[in-house]
C-alpha positions in Angstrom: 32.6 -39.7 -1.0 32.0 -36.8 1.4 28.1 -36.8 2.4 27.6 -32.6 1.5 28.9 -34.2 -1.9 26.0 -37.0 -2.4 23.6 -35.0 -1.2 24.2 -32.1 -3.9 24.1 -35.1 -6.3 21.5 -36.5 -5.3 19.4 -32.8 -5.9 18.1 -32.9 -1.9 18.5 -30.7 0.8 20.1 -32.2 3.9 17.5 -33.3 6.5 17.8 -33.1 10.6 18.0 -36.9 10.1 21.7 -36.2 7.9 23.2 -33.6 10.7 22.4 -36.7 13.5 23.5 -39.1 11.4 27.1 -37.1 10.4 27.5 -35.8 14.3 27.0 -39.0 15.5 23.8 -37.9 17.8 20.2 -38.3 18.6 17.3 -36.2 16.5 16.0 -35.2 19.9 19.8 -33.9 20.3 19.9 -31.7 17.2 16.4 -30.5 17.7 17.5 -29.6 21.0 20.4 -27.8 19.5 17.9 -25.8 17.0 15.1 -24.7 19.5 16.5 -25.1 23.2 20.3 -25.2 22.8 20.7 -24.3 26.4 19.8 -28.0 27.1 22.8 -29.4 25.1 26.6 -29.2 26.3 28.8 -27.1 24.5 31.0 -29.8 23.3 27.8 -31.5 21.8 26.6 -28.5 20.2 29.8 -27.5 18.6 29.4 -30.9 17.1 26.1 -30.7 15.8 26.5 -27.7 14.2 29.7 -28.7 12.1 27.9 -31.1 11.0 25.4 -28.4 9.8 27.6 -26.7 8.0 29.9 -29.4 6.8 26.3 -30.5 5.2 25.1 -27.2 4.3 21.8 -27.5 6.8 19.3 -24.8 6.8 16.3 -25.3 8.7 13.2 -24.8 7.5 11.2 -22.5 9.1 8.1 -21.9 7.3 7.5 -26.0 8.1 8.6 -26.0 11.3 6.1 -22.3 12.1 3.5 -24.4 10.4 3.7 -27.3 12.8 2.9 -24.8 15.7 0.2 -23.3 13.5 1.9 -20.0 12.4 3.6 -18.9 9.4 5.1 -15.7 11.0 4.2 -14.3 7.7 2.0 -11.4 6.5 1.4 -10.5 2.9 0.1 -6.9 1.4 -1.3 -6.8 -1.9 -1.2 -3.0 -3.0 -3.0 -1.8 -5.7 -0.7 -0.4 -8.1 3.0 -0.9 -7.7 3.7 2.1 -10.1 2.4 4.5 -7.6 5.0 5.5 -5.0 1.6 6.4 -2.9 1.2 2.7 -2.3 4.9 1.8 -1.9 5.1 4.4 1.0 2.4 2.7 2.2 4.3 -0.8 2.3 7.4 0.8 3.6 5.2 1.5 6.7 3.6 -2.3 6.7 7.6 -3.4 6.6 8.8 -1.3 9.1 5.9 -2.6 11.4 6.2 -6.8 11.1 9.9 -6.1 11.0 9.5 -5.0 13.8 7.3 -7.6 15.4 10.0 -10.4 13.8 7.6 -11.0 10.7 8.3 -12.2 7.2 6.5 -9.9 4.5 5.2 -11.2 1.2 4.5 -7.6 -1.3 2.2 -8.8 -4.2 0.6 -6.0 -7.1 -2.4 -6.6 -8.3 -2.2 -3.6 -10.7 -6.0 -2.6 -10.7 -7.3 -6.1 -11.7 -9.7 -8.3 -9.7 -8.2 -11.3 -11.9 -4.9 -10.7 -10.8 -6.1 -9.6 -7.4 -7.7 -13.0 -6.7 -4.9 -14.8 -8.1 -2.8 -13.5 -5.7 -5.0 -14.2 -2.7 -5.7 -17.6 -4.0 -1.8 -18.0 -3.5 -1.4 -16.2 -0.4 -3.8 -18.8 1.4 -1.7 -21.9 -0.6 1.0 -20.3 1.1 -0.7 -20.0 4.6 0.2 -16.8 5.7 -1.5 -15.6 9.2 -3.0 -12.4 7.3 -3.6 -10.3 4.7 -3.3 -6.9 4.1 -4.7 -5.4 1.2 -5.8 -2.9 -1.0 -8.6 -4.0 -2.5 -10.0 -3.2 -6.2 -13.5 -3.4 -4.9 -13.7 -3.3 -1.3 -16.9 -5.1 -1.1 -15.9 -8.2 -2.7 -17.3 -11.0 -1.3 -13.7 -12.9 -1.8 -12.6 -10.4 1.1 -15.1 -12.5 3.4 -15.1 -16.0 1.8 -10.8 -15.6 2.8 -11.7 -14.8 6.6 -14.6 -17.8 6.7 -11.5 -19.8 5.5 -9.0 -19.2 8.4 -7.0 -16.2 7.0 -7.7 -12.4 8.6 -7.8 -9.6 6.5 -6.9 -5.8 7.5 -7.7 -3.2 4.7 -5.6 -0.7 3.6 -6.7 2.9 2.2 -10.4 1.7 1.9 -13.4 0.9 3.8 -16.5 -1.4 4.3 -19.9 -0.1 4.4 -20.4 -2.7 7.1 -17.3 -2.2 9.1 -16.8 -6.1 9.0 -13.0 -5.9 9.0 -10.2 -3.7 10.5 -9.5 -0.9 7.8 -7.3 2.4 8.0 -7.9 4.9 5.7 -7.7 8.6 5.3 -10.9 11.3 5.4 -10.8 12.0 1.9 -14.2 14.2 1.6 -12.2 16.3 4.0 -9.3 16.4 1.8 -11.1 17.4 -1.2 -12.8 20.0 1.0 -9.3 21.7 1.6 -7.5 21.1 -1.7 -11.0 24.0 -3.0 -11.3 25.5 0.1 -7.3 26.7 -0.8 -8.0 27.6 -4.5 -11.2 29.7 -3.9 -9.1 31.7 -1.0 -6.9 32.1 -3.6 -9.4 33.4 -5.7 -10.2 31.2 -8.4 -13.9 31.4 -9.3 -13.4 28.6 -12.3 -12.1 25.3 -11.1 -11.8 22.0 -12.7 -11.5 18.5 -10.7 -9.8 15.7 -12.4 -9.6 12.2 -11.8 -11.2 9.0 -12.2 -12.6 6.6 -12.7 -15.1 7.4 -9.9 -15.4 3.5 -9.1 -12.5 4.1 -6.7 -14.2 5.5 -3.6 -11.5 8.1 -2.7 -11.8 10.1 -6.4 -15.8 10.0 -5.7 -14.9 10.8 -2.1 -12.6 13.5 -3.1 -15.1 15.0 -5.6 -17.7 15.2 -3.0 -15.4 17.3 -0.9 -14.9 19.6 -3.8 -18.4 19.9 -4.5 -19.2 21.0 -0.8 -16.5 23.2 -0.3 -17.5 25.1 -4.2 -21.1 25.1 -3.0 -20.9 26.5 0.6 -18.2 29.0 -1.2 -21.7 30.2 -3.0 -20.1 29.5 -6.4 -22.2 28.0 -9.9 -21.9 24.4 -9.8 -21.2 24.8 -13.5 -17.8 26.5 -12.7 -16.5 23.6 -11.0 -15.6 21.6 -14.0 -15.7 17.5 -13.7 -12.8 16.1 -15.8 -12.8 12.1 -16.3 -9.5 10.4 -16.7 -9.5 6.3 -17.0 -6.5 5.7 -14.3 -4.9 7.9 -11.9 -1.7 8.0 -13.5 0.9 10.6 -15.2 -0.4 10.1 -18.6 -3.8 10.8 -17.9 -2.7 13.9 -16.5 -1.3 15.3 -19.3 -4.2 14.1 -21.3 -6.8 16.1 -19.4 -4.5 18.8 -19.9 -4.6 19.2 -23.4 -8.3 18.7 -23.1 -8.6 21.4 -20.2 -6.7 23.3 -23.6 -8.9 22.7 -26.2 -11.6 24.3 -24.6 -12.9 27.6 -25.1 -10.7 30.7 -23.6 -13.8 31.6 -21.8 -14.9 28.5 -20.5 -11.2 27.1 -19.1 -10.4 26.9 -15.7 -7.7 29.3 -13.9 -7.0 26.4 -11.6 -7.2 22.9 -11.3 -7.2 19.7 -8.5 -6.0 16.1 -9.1 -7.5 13.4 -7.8 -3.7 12.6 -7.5 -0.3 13.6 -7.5 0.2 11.0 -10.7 -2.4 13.2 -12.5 -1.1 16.3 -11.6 2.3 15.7 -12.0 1.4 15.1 -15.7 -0.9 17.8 -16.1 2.0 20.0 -15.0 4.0 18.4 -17.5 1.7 19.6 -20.5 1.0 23.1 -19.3 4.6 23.7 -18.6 5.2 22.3 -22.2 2.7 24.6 -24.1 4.5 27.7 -22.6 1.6 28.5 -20.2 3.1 29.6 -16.5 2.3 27.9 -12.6 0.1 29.0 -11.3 -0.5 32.6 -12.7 -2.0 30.9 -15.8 -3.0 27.4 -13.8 -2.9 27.3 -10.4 -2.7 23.1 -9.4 -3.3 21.1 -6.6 -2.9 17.5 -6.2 -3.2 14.7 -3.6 -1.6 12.1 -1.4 2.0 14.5 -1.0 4.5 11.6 -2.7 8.1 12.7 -2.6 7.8 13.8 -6.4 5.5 16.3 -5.5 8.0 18.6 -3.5 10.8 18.2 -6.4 8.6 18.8 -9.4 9.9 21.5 -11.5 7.2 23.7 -9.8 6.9 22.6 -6.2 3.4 21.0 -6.3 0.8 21.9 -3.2 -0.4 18.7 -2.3 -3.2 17.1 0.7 -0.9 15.1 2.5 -1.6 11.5 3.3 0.3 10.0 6.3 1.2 7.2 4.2 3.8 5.6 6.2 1.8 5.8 8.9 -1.3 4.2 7.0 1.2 1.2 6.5 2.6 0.9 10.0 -1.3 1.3 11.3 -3.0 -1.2 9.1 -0.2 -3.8 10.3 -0.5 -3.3 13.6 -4.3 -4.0 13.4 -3.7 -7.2 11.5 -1.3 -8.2 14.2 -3.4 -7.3 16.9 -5.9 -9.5 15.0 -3.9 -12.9 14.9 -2.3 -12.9 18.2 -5.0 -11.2 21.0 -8.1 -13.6 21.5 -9.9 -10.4 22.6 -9.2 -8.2 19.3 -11.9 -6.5 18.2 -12.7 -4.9 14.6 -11.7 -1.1 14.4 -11.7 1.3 11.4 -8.9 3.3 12.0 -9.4 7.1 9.9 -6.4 9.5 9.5 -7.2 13.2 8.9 -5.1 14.5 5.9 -3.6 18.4 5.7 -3.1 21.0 2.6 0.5 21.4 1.9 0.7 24.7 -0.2 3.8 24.9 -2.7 4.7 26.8 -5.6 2.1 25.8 -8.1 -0.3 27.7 -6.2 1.3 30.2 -4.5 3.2 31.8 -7.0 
């Protein structure tokens, strides 16, 4: 019986120990072949590598990394998958340890600490040299029990009040700044913000923005109207629409900035729907710029995250952080920019 044949009956993968055995060699001499072939002869190493494939041999390299103490392999654990924000994001992480000839793990944790600590639970079984991530709650004291353990983590779109870890993010009080500082040179007195829940840093951090830019403007604080939503997503845009409707003619907003393009995107759904007009009856502004925005039915003016760039940044840290002795902590800020579409100019 021909030995590929037994060992596919047998249900196990052919060992280095098989390829010696069917090319008639050393193990030395076929792990010669595998990491220094130039010490082999040709005629040797044609050998040992029919026997390769005549046995279907594919080496394992996460074992044989492991042995020298690397995986070779980085992980990200985004925050919501659904979000193209975030995929943009890991496009520029991928681009990054491709580059540097690393393996990439992409988990989700979909806005849950259980699922988040799930993930990094398996991330360590799996002993990758670092983590990127996301975080739900960038102060979680998981973050640091990970790093005490061997395994070095680079944040991505957030921050530490204590700086104790690489982190790239974006200025976001400046970006809410600029989303109001646009709608009140466009001369909307009445503004609402909406987005939440204001446990995510960057919809506080955007708010406060708002709120500095309406105040220095010399505009009531009462005029910039604070709008809730549960999630940042498409359906709690058009949700805060149809409240933003319900409210007294008097008392509604000629314009109105997302804490994301997700929210805005729906809130432009609902007021197109109700027959209202963009922006001469709502002007609308949201954040982070994803692709959508520029192909919504009304062009969407957007702050502009450098998301790729966010990704490719945050990677580089981490791999600056598991291969140079003398790496030291940085938090790395991008400065976002207004992009003014349709939905605001008119």
């Amino acid at each position: 019986m021909p030995k590929n044949e037994l060992t596919l009956r047998n249900g196990r993968r052919p060992s280095v120990k098989d390829v010696a055995e069917r090319a008639q060699v050393s193990l030395g001499t076929v792990s010669n072949v595998l990491n220094r072939p130039d010490r082999v002869s040709a005629a040797t190493r044609e050998r040992v590598e029919r026997a390769m494939s005549d046995l279907g041999f594919v080496l394992n390299e996460s074992a044989r990394q492991l042995r020298m103490g690397r995986s070779n392999t980085f992980a990200y654990v985004m925050l919501d998958a659904t979000n193209p924000f975030f995929t943009d994001v890991a496009r520029g992480i991928e681009l990054a340890a491709e580059q540097a000839d690393l393996s990439l793990f992409l988990c989700n944790s979909d806005s849950r600490d259980s699922r988040e600590r799930a993930h990094l639970h398996h991330l360590q079984q799996q002993r990758v040299d670092g983590i990127l991530i996301t975080p739900v709650d960038p102060e979680s004291p998981e973050l640091s029990r990970i790093v005490e353990q061997g395994t070095r983590v680079v944040i991505v779109d957030r921050t530490t009040a204590a700086g104790d870890f690489c982190s790239v993010t974006v200025d976001d009080r400046l970006g809410g700044r600029l989303a109001v500082e646009h709608l009140v040179d466009r001369g909307h007195t009445r503004v609402a913000y909406v987005g939440g829940p204001s446990t995510i840093g960057q919809v506080r951090e955007r708010y406060e923005g708002a709120c500095a830019a309406w105040e220095e403007a010399g505009l009531p604080a009462t005029d910039l109207i604070h709008v809730q939503t549960e999630q940042l997503s498409v359906e709690e845009g058009r949700a805060a629409g149809e409240r933003l409707a319900g409210l007294p003619k008097r008392s509604r907003p000629t314009a109105v900035f997302c804490a994301n393009d997700l929210v805005a995107l729906g809130l432009l759904q609902q007021v197109v729907s109700t027959g209202q007009r963009v922006p001469e009856d709502l002007a609308i502004v949201g954040y982070d710029d994803i692709a959508f925005a520029a192909g919504a039915a009304v062009p969407l003016t957007s702050v502009r995250q450098p998301r790729q760039a966010l990704g490719r940044a945050a990677a580089e840290l981490l791999i600056d952080e598991t291969t140079n002795p003398d790496h030291q902590h940085q938090q790395v800020e991008f400065t976002p920019e207004l992009v003014a579409r349709r939905s605001t100019l008119g």
